[in-house]
N, C-alpha and C positions, 0 to 999 in steps of 0.2 A: 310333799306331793309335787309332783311334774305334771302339768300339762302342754300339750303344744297342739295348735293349729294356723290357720292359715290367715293371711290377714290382706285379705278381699273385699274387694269394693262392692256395694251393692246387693241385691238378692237377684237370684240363687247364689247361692259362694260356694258350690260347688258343680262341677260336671264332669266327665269323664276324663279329661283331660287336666283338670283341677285335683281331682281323688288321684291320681295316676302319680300327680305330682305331693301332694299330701302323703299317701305309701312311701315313697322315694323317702320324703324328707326324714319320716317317720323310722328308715331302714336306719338314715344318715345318721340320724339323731343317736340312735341306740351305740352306734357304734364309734360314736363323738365320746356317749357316757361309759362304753367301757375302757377306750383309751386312757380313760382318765381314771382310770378305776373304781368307778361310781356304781353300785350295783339299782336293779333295780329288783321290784315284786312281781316280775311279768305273769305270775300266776290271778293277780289281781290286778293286771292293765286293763281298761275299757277303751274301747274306738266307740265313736257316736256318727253314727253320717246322719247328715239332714241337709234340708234346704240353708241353714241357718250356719253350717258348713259343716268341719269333720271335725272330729276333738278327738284328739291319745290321751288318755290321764293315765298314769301309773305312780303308785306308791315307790321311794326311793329306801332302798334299805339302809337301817342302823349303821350312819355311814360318821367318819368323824372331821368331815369336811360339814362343816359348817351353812347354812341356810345362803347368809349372802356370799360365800364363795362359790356355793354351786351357781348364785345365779349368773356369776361373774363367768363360770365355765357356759354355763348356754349360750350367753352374752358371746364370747370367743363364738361360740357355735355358727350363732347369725351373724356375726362379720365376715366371719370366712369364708360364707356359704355365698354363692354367686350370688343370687336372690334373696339375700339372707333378709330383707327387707320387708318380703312375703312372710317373713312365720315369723309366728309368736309361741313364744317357750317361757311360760309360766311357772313360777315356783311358790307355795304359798308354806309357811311354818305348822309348826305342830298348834298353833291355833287355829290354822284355819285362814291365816292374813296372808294377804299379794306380800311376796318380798322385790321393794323394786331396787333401782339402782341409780335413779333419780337422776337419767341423762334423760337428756330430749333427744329425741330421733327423726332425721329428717324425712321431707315428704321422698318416697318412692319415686315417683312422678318427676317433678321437675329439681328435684333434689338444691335446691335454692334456699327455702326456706322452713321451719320445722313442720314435720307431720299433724302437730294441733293446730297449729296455726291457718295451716290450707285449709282443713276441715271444717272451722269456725267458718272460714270466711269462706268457703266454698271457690277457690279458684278453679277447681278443676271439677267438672262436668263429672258424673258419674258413669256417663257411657264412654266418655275417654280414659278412663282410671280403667274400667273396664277390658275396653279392648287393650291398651297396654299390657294390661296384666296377661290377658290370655296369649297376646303376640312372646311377651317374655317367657312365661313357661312352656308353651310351646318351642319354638326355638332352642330353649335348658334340656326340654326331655329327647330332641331330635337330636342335638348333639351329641346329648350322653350316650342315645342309641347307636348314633355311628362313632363312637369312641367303644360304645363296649364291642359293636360289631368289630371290629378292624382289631381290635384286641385280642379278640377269641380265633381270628382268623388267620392272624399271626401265630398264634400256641399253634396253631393246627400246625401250620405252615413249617416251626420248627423243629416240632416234636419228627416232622416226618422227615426232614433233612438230616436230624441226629438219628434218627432209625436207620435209614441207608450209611448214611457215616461209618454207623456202629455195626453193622450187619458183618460179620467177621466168619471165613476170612472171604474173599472175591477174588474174582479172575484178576490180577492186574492191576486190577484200584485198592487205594489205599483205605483198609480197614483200620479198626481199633489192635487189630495181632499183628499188621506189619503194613509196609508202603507199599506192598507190590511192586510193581517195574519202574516205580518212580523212584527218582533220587534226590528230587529236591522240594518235596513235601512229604508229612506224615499225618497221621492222627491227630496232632494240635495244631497243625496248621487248619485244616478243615474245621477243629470247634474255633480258630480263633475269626477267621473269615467267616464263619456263619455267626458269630455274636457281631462281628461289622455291619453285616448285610442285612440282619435279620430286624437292625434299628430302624431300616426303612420301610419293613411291610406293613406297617399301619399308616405309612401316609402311601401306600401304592392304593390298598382296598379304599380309602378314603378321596382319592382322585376316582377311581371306577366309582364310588358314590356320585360322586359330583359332578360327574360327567354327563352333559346334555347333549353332548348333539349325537345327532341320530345315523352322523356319516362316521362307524364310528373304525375305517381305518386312517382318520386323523386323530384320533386318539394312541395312534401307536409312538406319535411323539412325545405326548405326556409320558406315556411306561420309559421310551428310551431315556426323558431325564434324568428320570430315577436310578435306571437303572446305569446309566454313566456316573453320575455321583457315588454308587456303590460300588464300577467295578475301581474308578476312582481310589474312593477307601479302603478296599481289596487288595489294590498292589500294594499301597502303603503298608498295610498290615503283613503282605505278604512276601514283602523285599521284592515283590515284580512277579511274585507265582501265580500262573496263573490255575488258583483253587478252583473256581467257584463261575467262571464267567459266563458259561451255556446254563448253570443252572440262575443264575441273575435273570437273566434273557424268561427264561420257562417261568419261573416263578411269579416276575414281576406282569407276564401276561395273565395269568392264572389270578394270581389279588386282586386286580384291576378290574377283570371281570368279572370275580365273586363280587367285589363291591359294586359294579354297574348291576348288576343283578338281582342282589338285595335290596337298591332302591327300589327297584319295580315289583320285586314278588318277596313273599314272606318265605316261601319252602327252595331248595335248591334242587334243579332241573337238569341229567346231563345233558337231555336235548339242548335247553337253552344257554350252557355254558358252551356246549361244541358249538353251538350258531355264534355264539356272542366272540368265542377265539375266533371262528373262520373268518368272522366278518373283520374284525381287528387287523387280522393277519393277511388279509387275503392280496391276493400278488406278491408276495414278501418273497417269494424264488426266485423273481425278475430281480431282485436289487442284485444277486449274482451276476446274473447274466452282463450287467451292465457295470461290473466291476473288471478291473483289467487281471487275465490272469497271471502277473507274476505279482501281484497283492500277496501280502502277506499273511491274511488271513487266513488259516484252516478252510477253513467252509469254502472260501471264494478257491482256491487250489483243489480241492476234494470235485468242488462243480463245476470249472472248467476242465478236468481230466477223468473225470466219473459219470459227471452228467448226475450226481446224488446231493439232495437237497438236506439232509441231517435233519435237524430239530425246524428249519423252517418249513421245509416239507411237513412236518407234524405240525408243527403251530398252524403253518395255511391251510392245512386239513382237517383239525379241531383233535389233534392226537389222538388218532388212530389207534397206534399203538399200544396205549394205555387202556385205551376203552375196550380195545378189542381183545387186547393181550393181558394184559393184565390185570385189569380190575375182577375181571370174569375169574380166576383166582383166587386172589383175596377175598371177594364175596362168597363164593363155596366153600374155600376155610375157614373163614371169619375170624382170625386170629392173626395177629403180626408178631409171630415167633419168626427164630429164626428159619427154617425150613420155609417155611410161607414166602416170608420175602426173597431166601433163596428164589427158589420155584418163578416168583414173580419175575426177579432179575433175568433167572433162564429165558421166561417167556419173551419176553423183550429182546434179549440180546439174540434170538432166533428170529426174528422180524425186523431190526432195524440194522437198516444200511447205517451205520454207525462210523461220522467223519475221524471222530478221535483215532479211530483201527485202519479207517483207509490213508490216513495224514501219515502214518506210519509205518505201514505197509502195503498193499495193492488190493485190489478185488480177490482174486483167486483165497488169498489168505483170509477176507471178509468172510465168504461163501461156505468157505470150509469152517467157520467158528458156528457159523449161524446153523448148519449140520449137525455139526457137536453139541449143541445149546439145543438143540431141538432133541436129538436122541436122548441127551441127560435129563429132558424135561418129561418125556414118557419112560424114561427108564430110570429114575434118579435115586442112585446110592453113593455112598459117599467115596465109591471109587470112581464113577464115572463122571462126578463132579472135581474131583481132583485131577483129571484126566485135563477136563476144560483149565482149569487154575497153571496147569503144568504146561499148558499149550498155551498159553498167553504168554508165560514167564521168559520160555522160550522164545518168543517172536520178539516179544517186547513190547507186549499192546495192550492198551486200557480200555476197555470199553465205558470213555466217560459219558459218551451221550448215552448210552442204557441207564446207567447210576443215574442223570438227570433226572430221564425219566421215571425212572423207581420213585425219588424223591416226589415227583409229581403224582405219582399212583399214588401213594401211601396220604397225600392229601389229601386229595378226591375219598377216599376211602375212607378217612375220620370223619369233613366233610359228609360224608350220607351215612355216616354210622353214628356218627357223634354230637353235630352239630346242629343247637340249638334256639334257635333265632325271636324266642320267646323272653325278652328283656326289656 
């Protein structure tokens, strides 16, 4: 037989945040025991809540791991376990007797001297053991929360980067069926630069957790570190290609503020994500202006000779585009096949002054896709989308800020389709 509960000072030894953490250890535990391949009777497990605290007992099935080697495996359980010092994991024989293991364990507390030992002699206060306790699992369960947060919001994050990746074939940019107008990237360059970049979004959502202050386009320095250390890893990965760098930029705004946002609200809000980018971003079209134009940049060349702000004009806008163009979309479909995302991409690349196509060719030739993209999108068969694919080929132009943005819709999209903040 197994039991395990908690090993709490004082009464009550349980509350909400005590139970919350008791479940937790309870999940942990089971899945300690089947690593090891210990079965248990879960048809005959009991939970006990009370004042007195919470008890799991389950029956261990016909197993040929022996009484004190199991207890030696729960033993491993609570060493490993942050707090492992908190539970107690009981094993008793087919008598009915405690199986111990005859260590002494030290106090939790000031970890100095052993745990019977304090107790006899009372060194520690029971209202300090107390608050201890509740400060440590507190703190355990908040992290775990932004660790599974930041986690799932990364899946999101990649899953929708590999959908536009994969989305085969596109005007220009490189699908899964070929490279398009490019020649010195393909389809694995783009999976191997999104597994680079994509090691960073759980500590972007985790800076937007942790982010206080309340001015918050000082916070656009935190995103840019980030995202300099990824575009960083990017070239190295990518021999100097530049795969991925406008979508680093979007992305790492987009995490930042999912995670600023989750600390304050449980449900995600486009309103308060467009306020949360505009505010981030806002005057981010001035840093052009006050760039000199024979900089090398894209974007600073596209805006001293077009007067077109690309993806910062979206960022300091709270993407526009997305919200306007595309998500509206994908939500009446409700599907990411391909045709959906098709459709999506038309929609976008008909609305966005897009610098990758002006860097490359002029206005007049912008005007006339965004035309095309727009006729294809109320008229769309697969002739008159090959029309666009064949017109790009010819010019020689990418429409990478639309794919960005694609990649940023299809987040948003899982995001309010998908994602579950109940953890």
């Amino acid at each position: 037989m197994l039991s395990m509960n908690l090993n709490i000072a004082g009464l009550p030894k349980t509350n909400e945040c005590i139970a919350d953490f008791f479940f937790l250890v309870k999940s942990q535990l089971l899945i300690w025991l089947a690593a090891n391949r210990i079965g248990i009777d879960s048809a005959n497990e009991t939970v006990l809540r009370h004042a007195a605290g919470d008890f799991f007992i389950v029956p261990i099935n016909h197993s040929k791991i022996g009484t004190q080697q199991l207890k030696i495996i729960t033993e491993q359980f609570e060493n490993q376990h942050e707090l492992g010092r908190f539970i107690d994991v009981d094993i008793t024989n087919h008598e009915g007797k405690p199986v111990s293991s005859g260590k002494s364990k030290l106090c939790f507390y000031c970890k100095a001297f052993p745990a019977i030992e304090c107790r006899r002699l009372k060194r520690h206060s029971i209202a300090e053991l107390q608050r201890f306790q509740q400060k440590e699992i507190k703190n355990y369960l908040e992290n775990r929360k932004l660790n599974e947060l930041s986690r799932k919001l990364s899946i999101l994050a990649i899953r929708a980067i590999l959908y536009e990746i994969s989305l085969s074939p596109k005007p220009g940019l490189v699908s899964a069926l070929n490279s398009g107008v490019h020649t010195d990237m393909n389809y694995r360059t783009f999976i191997d630069s999104t597994a680079i970049i994509s090691s960073y979004f759980q500590e972007l959502v985790q800076k937007g957790f942790r982010c206080e202050t309340e001015n918050l386009p000082n916070a656009l320095a935190l995103i840019r570190q980030t995202g300099l250390q990824m575009e960083t890893e990017m070239f190295a990965q990518t021999n100097g290609v530049n795969t991925q760098k406008g979508l680093i930029f979007l992305i790492g705004i987009s995490l930042f503020s999912c995670g600023y946002i989750f600390n304050k609200n449980e449900k995600f809000s486009e309103l308060v994500f467009i306020e949360t980018v505009k505010q981030i971003c806002a005057n981010l079209q001035s840093e052009l202006s006050n760039q000199p134009a024979e900089s090398k940049s894209h974007s600073v060349q596209c805006f001293s000779q077009f007067k077109v702000g690309g993806i910062r004009f979206e960022a300091e806008n709270g993407f526009p585009t997305v919200f306007n163009c595309a998500l509206p979309i994908l939500a009446q479909v409700n599907l990411l096949d391909d045709k959906t995302l098709t459709l999506t991409l038309l929609a976008i690349m008909s609305e966005l002054d897009d610098t990758n196509i002006l860097y490359r060719s002029d206005m007049e030739t912008l005007q006339l896709l965004k035309q095309k993209c727009k006729f294809a999108l109320h008229n769309f068969s697969e002739e008159n989308y090959s029309e666009i694919i064949n017109f790009c080929n010819a010019k020689r132009i990418s429409p990478g800020g639309a794919a960005d943005l694609l990649s940023i819709s299809i987040f948003i999209y899982l995001l309010k389709t998908e994602f579950n903040y109940d953890f």
